[in-house]
N, C-alpha and C positions, 0 to 999 in steps of 0.2 A: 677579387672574389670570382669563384667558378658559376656554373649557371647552378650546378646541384645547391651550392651555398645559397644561390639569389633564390630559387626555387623555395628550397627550408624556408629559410628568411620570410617571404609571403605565405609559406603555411603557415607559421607559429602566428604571425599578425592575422590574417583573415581567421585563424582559428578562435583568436581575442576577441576579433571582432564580432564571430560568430555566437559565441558562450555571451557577449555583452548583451546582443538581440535576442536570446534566446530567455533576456531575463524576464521583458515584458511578456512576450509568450507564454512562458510556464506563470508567469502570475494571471494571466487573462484564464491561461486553461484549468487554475486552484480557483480562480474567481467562481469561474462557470460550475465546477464543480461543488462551490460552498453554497451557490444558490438553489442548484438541484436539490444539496442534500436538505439544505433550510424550508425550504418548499414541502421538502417530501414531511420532513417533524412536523411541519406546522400542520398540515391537512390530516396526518396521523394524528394528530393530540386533537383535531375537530371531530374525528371522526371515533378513536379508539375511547372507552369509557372503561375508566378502573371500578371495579365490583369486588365484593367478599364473594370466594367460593369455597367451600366445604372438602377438607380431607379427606377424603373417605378410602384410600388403600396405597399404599408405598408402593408403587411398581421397580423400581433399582433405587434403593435405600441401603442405607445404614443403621442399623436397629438396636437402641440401647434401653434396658428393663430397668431403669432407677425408680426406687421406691415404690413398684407399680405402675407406673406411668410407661407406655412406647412411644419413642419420639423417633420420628423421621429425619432426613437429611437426604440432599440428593431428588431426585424425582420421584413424582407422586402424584395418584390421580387425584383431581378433583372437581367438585359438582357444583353446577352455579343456577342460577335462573336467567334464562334466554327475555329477550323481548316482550314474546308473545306467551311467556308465563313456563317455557316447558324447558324442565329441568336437564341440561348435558353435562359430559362429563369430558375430559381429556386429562391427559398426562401434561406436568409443569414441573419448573423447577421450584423446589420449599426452601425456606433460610431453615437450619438445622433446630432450628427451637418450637418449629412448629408439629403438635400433635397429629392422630389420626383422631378427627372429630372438631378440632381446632378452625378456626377459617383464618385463609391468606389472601391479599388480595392478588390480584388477576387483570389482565386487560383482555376485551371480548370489542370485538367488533359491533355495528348496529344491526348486522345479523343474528348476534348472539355466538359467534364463533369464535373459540379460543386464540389468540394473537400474541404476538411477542411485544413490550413494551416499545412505544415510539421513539423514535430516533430523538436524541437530546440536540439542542442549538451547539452547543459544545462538542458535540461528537462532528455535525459541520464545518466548526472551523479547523477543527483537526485534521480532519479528511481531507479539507481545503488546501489547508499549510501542505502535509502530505503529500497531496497529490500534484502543488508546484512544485515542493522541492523535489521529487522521483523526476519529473520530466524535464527540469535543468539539471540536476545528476546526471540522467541518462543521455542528454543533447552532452554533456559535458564529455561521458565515455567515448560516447562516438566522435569526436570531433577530437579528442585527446588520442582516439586511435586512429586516426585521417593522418593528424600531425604526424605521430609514431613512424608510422608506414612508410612517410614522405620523409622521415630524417631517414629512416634505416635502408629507405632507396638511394638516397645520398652517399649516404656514407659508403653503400657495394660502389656507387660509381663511381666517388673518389679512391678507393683499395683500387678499381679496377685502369684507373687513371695511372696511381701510384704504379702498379706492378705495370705497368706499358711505358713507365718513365726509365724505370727500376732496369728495363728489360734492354730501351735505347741504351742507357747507362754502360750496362754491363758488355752489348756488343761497340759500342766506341772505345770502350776500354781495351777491347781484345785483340781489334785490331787497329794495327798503326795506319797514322797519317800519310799521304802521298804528299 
């Protein structure tokens, strides 16, 4: 074996070996991120309160007149009761069977401010999974492209071995022995 060959050779192993350690890591780094996220749902569902709020105008809808009835779909403002008694209003998204006048419910903060609904425990473990397998995938790329590099500098050095062999070759051939 040449040194290019022994060289490859310890890339493809340390690269194995590298992608093997890299497995605890990306699980340590979905762990930490399934905790974040689980943290973050839990104090959102302590803190967000689902309420009825009131239809009251389509802002970007789809509007269909069946039997006299307008039903919305799409986004819509609507009105709720705050904390301290005093009535707001913002834009939210309605399931399409909901009327103008209709009530849907809503998540509102203990300020009384419009909020998007809290992150689910589920959505956690997904993001979790997710986000170890992205950073063993990507330790995988880079390390699959370290190797890559290392064979393909091999291989110029063995061509450039080859053509300097190729090259003694062809002048011993050309000229005779004394």
């Amino acid at each position: 074996m040449r040194l290019p060959d022994r060289i490859e050779r310890t890339a493809v192993v340390v690269g194995v070996a590298a992608l093997l350690l890299l497995i605890p890591v990306a699980a340590t780094i979905g762990s930490v991120t399934y905790s974040d996220l689980s943290l973050r749902s839990q104090q959102q569902r302590a803190q967000y309160v689902l309420v009825d709020a009131r239809v009251i105008d389509a802002t970007r809808s789809a509007r269909s007149d069946t039997d006299g009835v307008t039903t919305v779909a799409g986004t819509a403002t609507v009105q709720w009761s705050a904390p301290d008694g005093s009535l707001r209003s913002g834009a939210t998204d309605v399931p399409s069977a909901v009327r103008i006048g209709a009530t849907t419910p809503i998540w509102r903060d203990a300020d009384g401010n419009l909020v998007r609904a809290p992150d689910t425990a589920a959505g956690a473990v997904v993001n979790g999974a997710a986000t170890a397998v992205f950073v063993w995938f990507l330790g995988a790329v880079v390390i699959g492209g370290l190797v890559l590099l290392t064979t393909l500098a091999g291989d110029r050095s063995r061509m450039r071995h080859w053509d300097r062999d190729w090259q003694r070759f062809l002048e011993a051939r050309d000229q005779p022995a004394r």
